[in-house]
N, C-alpha and C positions, 0 to 999 in steps of 0.2 A: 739462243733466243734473241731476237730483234727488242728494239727499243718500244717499238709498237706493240710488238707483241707481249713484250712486257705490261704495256700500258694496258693492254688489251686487258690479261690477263686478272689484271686489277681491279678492272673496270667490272667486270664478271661476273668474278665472287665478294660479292659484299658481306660476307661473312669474315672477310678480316681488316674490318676495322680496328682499327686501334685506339680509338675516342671513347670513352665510356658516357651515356645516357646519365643525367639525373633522372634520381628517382620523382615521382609525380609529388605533390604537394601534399598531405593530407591535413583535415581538419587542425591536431594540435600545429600546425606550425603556423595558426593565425590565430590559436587562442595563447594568453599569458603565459610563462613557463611554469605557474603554478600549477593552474586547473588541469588537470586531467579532461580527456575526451568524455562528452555526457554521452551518457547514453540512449537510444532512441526513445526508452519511457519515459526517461528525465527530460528529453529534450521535449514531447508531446503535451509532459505535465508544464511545465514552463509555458507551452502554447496555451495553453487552458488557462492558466494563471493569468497571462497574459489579457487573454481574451475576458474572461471576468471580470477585469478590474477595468478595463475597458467598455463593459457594460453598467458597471457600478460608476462611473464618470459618467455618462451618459443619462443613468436614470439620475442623478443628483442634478443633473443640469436642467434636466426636462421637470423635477419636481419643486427646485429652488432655482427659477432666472434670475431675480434679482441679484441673485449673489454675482451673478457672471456679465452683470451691465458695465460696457466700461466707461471708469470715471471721467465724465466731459471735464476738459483742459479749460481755464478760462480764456480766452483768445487772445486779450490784454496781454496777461501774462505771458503765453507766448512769445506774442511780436513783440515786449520789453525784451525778454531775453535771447530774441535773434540779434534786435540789435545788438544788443550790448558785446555780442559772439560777433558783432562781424567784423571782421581785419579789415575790409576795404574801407571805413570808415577815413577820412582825413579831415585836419582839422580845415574849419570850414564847411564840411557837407552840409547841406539840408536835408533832414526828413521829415516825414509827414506823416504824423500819428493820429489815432484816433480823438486826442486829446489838442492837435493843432500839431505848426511846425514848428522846428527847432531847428539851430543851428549848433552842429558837432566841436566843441571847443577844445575838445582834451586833447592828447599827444600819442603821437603814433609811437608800439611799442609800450606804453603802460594800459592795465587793465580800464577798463570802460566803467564809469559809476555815472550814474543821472543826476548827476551837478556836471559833467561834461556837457552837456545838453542844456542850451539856453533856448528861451521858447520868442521865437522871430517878434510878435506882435505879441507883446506881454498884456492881460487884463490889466486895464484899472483898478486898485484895490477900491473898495470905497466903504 
């Protein structure tokens, strides 16, 4: 027999592979290695349950909204605590707050406190 024909031969019968197939995946080998495979009632009941409780949210939202209003942020508060979060600050910045400007006195690398913060054109007490 020829080399080819060898090759041929090979080529042919695909019945002698020699690599073996994994097997296909099933369910448990993506659940925990506790649980066991549910089964399609349990799995069905689980949808129901599901779905229940998901209408039980629902009707509580539509009968009490207040409870689900979300809490307005004061703005102030906020934008204090953007500044105070922001790394690009250096000393010397200026910023400009609701309350007038300031100039950034603190040191780069320690935490931010509002005595860092001097106010440009200070009021007259009187």
């Amino acid at each position: 027999m020829t080399l080819a024909g060898a090759l041929g031969f090979g080529l042919a019968s695909p019945s002698l592979c020699f690599a073996q197939t994994e097997p296909e995946p099933s369910v448990n080998d993506y659940l925990p290695p506790s649980e066991p495979e549910v089964t399609r009632d349990e799995w069905r009941q689980r949808i129901e349950d599901a779905r229940r409780r998901a209408k039980e949210a629902s009707r509580e939202r539509r009968e009490h909204p207040e409870l689900y209003k979300p809490v307005p942020e004061d703005p102030d508060l906020v934008a204090t605590e953007r500044l105070l979060r922001d790394d690009s600050l250096q000393r010397g910045d200026i910023v400009t707050t609701k309350k007038g400007m300031f100039v950034y006195q603190g040191r780069s690398g320690q935490p931010r406190r509002d005595q860092d913060f001097v106010p440009v054109n200070p009021k007259p007490v009187r």
